[in-house]
C-alpha positions as CSV (number, residue, x, y, z in Angstrom):
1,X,37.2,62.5,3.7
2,X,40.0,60.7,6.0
3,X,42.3,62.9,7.9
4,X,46.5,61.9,7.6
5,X,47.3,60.2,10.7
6,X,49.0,62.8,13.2
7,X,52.9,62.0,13.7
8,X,52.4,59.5,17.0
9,X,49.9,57.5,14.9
10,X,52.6,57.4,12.3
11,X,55.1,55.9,14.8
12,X,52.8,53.9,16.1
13,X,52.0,52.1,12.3
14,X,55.4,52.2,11.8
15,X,56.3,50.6,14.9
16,X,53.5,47.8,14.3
17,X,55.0,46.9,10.7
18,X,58.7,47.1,12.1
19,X,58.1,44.4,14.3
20,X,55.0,42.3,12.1
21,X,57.6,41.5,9.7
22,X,56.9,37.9,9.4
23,X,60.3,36.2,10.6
24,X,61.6,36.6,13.8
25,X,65.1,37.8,12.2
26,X,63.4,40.4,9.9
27,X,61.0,41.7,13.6
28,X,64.7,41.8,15.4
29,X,66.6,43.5,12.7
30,X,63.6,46.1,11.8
31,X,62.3,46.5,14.7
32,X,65.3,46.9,16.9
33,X,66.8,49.3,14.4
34,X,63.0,51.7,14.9
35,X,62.8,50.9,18.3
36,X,66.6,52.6,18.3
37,X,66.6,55.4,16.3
38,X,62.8,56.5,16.0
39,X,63.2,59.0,18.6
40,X,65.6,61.3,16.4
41,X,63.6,60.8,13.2
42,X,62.4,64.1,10.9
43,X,60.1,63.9,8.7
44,X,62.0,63.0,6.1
45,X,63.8,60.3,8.3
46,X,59.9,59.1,8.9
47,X,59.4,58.9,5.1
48,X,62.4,57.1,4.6
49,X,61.5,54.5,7.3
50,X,58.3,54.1,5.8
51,X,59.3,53.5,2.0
52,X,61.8,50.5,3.6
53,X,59.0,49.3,4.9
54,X,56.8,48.9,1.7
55,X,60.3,46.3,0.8
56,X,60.6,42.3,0.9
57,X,62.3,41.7,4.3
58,X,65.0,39.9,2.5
59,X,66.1,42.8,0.7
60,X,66.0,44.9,4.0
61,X,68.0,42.2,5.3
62,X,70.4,42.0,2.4
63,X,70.7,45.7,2.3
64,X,71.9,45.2,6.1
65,X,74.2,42.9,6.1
66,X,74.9,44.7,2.7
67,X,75.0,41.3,0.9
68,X,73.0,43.3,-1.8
69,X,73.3,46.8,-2.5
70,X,70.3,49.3,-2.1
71,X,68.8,51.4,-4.1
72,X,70.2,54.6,-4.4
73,X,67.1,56.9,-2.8
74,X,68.3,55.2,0.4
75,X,71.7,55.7,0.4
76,X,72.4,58.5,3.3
77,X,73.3,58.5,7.1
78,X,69.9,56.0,7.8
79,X,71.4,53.3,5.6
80,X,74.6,53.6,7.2
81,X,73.1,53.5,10.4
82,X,70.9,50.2,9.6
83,X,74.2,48.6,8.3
84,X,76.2,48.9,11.5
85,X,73.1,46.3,13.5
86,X,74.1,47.3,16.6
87,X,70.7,47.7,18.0
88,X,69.5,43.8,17.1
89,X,69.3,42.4,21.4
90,X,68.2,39.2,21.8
């Protein structure tokens, strides 16, 4: 029987994939935006965070730079905040 990882070992998997993304655009884009808002995040913020995850990085990245809309579960305050990339620093 496995155990579901506590909240910081959430983050922590989280913060791994955010930034493994493959492409150093997608690591800057993802990544900046968790390293960012993470902090505030519910639980449902979390789950929300984590289903974007389980997406291509170019849809992510479309979905940013809204060149492609989203799908509608995403749609909220999160996506809004993802769209404004004010949190990519190079």
């Amino acid at each position: 029987m496995t155990s579901r990882p506590d909240h910081s070992q959430r983050l922590g998997r989280m913060k791994f994939r955010a930034w493994h993304r493959g492409t150093r655009e997608a690591d800057y884009m993802i990544g900046g935006f968790f390293d960012r808002y993470h902090a505030e995040w519910d639980e449902e913020a979390m789950r929300w965070f984590e289903d974007l995850l389980d997406h291509d990085d170019v849809d992510v990245m479309a979905w940013a730079l809204q060149t492609q809309d989203a799908p509608e579960r995403f749609h909220g305050p999160l996506l809004e905040r993802l769209q404004r990339i004010d949190y990519v620093t190079i």
